[in-house]
N, C-alpha and C positions, 0 to 999 in steps of 0.2 A: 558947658565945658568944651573949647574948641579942642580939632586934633592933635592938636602937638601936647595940650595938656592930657590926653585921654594917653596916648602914644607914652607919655612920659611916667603913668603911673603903671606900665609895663616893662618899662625899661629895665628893672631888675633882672626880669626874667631876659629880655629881649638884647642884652647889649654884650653879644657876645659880636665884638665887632673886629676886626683887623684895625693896627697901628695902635694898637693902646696902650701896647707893653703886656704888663700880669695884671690880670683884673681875676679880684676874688666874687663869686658869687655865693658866696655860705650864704648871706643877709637874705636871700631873695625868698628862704623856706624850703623844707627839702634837702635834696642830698649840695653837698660842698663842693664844689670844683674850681679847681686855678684853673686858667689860660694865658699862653703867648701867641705871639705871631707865628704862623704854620705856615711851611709851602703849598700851591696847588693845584701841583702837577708834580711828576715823577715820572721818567723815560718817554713812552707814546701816551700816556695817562693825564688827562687835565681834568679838575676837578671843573664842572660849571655852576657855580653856587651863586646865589642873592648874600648881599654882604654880609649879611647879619647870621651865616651858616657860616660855621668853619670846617675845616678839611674833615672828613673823616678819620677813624683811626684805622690803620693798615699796619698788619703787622709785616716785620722787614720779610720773613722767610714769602710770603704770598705776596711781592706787590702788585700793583693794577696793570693791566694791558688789556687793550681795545681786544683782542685777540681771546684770550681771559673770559671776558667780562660775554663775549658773544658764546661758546663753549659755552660756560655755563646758565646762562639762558635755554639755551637748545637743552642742556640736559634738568636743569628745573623744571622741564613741562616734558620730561619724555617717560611714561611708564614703563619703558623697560629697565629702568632703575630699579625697581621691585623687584623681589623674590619673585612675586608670580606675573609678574609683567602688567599688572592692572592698575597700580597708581602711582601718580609722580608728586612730585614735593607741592606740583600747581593744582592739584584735587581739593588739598586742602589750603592752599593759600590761591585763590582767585582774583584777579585784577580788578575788577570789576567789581568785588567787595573788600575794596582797601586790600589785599591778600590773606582776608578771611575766607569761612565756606558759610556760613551763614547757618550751621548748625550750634544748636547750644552745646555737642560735644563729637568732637571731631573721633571718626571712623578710619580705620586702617587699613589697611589693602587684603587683609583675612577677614575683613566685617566686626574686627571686634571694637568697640566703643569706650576711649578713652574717656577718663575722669576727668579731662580737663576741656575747655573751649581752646580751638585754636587761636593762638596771637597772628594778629596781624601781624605783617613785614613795611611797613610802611615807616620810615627813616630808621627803620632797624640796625644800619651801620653804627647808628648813634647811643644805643642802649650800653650802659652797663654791666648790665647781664640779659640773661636770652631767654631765658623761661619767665613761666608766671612766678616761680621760686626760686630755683637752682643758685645759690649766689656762686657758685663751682663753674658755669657755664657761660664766661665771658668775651669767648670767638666765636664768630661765625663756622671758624672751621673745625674748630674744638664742638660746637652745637650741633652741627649737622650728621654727628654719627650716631646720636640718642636716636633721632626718628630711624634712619636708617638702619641699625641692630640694634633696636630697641628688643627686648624681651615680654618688657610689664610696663604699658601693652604691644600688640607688636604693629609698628607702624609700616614702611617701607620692606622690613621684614628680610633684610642681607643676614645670612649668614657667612661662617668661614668654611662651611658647602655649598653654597651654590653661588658666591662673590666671584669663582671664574668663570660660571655660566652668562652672569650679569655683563662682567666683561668683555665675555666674549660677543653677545648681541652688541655689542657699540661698536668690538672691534671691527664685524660685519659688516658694519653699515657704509654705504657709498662715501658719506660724506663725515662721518666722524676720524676716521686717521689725519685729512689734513687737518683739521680740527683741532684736534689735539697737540698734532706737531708743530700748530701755528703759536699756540697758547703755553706748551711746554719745549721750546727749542732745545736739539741736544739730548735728548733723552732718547738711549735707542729704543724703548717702551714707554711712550705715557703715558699708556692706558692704566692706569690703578687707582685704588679708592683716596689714595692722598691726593692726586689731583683733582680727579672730580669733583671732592666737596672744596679745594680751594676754586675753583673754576664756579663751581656754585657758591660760593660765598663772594666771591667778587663779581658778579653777578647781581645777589641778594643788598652788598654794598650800593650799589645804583640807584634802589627800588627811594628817589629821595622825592619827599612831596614838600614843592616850598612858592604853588602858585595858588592857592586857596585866593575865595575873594576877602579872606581878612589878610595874606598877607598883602594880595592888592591895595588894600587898604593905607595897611603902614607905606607902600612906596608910594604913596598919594595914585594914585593909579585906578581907584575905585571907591567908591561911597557905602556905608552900611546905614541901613533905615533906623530910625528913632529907636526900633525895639532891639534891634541889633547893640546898639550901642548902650542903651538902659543892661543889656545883658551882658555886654564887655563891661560895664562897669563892675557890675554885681558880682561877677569870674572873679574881678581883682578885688575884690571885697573883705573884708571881716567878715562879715555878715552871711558872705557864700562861701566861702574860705577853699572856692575850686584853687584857687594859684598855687599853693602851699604844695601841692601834690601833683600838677599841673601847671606849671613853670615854664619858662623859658622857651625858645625857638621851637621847640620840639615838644611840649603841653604835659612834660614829663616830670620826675624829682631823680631817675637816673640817667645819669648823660653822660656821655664821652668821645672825647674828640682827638685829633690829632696834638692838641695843644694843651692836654689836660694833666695835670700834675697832682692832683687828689682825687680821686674818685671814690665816691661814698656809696653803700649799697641797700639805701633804704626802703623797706618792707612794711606793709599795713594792714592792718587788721581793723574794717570798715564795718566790724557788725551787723555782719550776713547772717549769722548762727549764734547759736548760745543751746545747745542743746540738750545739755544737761542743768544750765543755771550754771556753772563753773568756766563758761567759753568756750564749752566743744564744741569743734568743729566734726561734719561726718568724717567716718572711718577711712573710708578712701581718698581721701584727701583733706588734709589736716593743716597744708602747708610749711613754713618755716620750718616751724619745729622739726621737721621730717629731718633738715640737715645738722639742725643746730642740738636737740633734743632740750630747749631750753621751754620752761614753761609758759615766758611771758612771749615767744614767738606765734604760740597758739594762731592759726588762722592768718597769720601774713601773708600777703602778697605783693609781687610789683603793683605798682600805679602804671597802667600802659599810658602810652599816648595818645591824646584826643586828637588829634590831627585824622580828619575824616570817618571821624566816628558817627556820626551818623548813618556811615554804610556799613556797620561792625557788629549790628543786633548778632545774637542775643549778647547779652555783656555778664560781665565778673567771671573770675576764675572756670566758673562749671557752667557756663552760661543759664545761669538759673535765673534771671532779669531779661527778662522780654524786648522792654522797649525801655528808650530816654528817661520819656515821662515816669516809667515805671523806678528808673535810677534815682533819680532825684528826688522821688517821693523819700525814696527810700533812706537818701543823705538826708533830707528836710526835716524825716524825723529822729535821728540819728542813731537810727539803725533799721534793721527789717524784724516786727514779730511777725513770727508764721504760728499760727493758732495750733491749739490742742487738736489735734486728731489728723493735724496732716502730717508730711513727711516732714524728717527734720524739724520738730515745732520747738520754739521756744523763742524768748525774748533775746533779740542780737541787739538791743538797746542796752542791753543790762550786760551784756559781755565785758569782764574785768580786765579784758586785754584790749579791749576799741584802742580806737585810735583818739588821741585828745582834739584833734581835727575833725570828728565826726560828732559835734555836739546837736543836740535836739535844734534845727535853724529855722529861726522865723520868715518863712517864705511862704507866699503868698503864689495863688495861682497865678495871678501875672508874672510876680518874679520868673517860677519856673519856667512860662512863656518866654519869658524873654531867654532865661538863659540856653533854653532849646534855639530860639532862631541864633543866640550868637554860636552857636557849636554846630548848628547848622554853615555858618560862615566858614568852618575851618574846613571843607569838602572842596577838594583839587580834581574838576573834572578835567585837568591836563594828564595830569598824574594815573586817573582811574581810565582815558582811552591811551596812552603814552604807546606808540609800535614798538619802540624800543624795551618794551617793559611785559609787552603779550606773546601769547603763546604762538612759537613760529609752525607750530604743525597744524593750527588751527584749520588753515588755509587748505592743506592738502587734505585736511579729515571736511572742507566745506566740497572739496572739488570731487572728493569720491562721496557723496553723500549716499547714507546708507550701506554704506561696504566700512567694515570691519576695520581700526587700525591698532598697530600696537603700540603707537607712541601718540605722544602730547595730548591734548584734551583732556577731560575731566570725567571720574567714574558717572557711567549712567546712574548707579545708585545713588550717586547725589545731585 
């Protein structure tokens, strides 16, 4: 099968294109979205996209500025966001692992150890919703105040007693006032928590990965080897049934863009658990249901994005999946038993609430070979060294080596 035919049996996913008019993608599997044509650019703001990305979505009250967008960079990687000044939003999302931390459960700036893996940010602008659950949590700027005063668990750890101590260290600093006033013109105080997380969500909007050697690939720009391509096939497949959940520009089934007019917010329950024989899920996270209280939400989650997942170990919700190899076994057989006498034991094959996408699938150890080097292809090393995208205090914490900082870098403890 030459390119243009391999190219074309993605195109469902793939053909979110400018000049088409409304193009519906319900057919392609996965959540529903319209699109039209979008601007992209707005005031000093210009999107730089590969065609087949459309604008982001921005909401009117936060738009983009170069200005913006630099702010909150600087404050994404500065721990004195924190209550206690020891971690910033870049401890647990890391450049250099897609903006994961590479724990199977991300830790807080009081040590305490959340139930959940951290999500990567990686074309995070484009999700649906923002959590591995939450369908509530559909801004960036609306998300960003969970980590920040969160309580259960406590992540970044603000409170409404020490938000003017927080404040006040940034107001301190040398170079955050013009910073602010560059970002918020007009305002005889910018310093406040409304800005900062819009400063850090337009920021977080940037973080866009669209130079992988598969999308090389589709601009004729680059070649994938025999096993590559046996694995792109298989992706689109029946038979592997990845595309259904992993769709489109973004390898996702929730997306949203500047030009979207349905947005659907669909959740899966992939037969990790079954712990009672009924579809329990453990206690501390149970998923959907938590919002919906409905019973057949049992164990739902988003589908993140494959886009550089290869640098995303450990994977699913609680990071309780090791490695690739270990994921796929686990879809292959269409679901995970964990045996009598360990934790959580029970058959997540037999879970009454699976997902109908996670059938027992005939694959073979090469399949799986294959499909690992293709999802190996989706890993943008533009993306994971990007200066624009790294931590700017990095530099000053290399140039004082060994001497103490209180901003940017990432807790010693991980």
């Amino acid at each position: 099968m030459n390119r243009a035919s391999l190219l074309k049996r993605a195109a469902c996913g793939m053909a979110v294109a400018f000049g088409l008019g409304l193009l519906s993608l319900a057919g392609c599997g996965g959540g529903s979205t319209e699109v039209h044509d979008t601007a992209l650019s707005s005031g000093d703001w210009t999107w730089s996209l590969p065609q087949n990305f459309p604008a982001p979505a921005v909401p009117a009250y936060n738009p983009m500025s170069q200005a913006k967008v630099t702010l909150g960079r600087f404050l994404f990687y500065d721990k004195r966001l924190s209550g206690n000044g020891l971690q910033s939003c870049g401890s647990c999302h890391q450049q250099d692992k897609a903006f994961t931390d590479g724990l199977a459960r991300a830790v807080g700036s009081t040590g305490e150890t959340h139930s959940r893996n951290s999500m990567g940010l990686v074309n995070v602008a484009y999700h649906s919703s923002l959590t591995w659950v939450n369908p509530l949590l559909t801004e960036l700027e609306q998300q960003a105040m969970v980590p920040l005063f969160g309580i259960t668990p406590i992540e970044m750890g603000l409170t409404n007693a020490n938000v003017p101590v927080v404040l006040e260290r940034l107001r301190s600093d040398a170079d955050y006032p013009a910073r602010f006033a560059a970002a918020f013109p007009g305002e005889s105080d910018p310093f406040s928590i409304t800005n900062i997380v819009r400063a850090i969500a337009s920021f977080q909007r940037t973080l866009i990965s669209a130079n992988s050697r598969y999308d090389q690939w589709t601009r004729g720009e680059a070649t994938l080897t025999a096993q590559e391509l046996r694995g792109f096939n298989l992706f689109n497949s029946e038979k592997a049934e990845c595309f259904h959940c992993h769709t489109g520009f973004n390898f996702n089934d929730q997306v949203r863009h500047a030009g979207s007019l349905n947005v659907k917010l669909p959740f899966h329950n992939t037969g990790l658990y079954n712990i009672d024989g009924l579809g329990g899920f453990p206690a501390d996270d149970q998923g959907l249901i938590t919002f919906t209280a409905t019973a057949s939400d049992m164990g739902k989650y988003r589908a993140p994005s494959l886009r550089n997942v290869a640098l995303t170990a450990p994977y699913t919700h609680d990071g309780s999946v090791a490695t690739l190899e270990e994921m796929l076994d686990i879809y292959a057989a269409g679901g995970r038993h964990i045996a009598a006498g360990q934790p959580n034991a029970g058959d997540g094959r037999l879970n009454p609430y699976k997902s109908d996408l996670i059938p027992n699938m005939n694959l073979g150890t090469q399949d799986k070979a294959d499909l690992i080097a293709f999802l190996k292809t989706l890993t943008d090393e533009d993306f994971l060294t990007n200066p624009a995208h790294a931590d700017p205090f990095a530099s000053v914490s290399a140039a004082s080596a060994g001497t103490p900082t209180h901003a940017g870098g990432r807790r010693g403890a991980r």
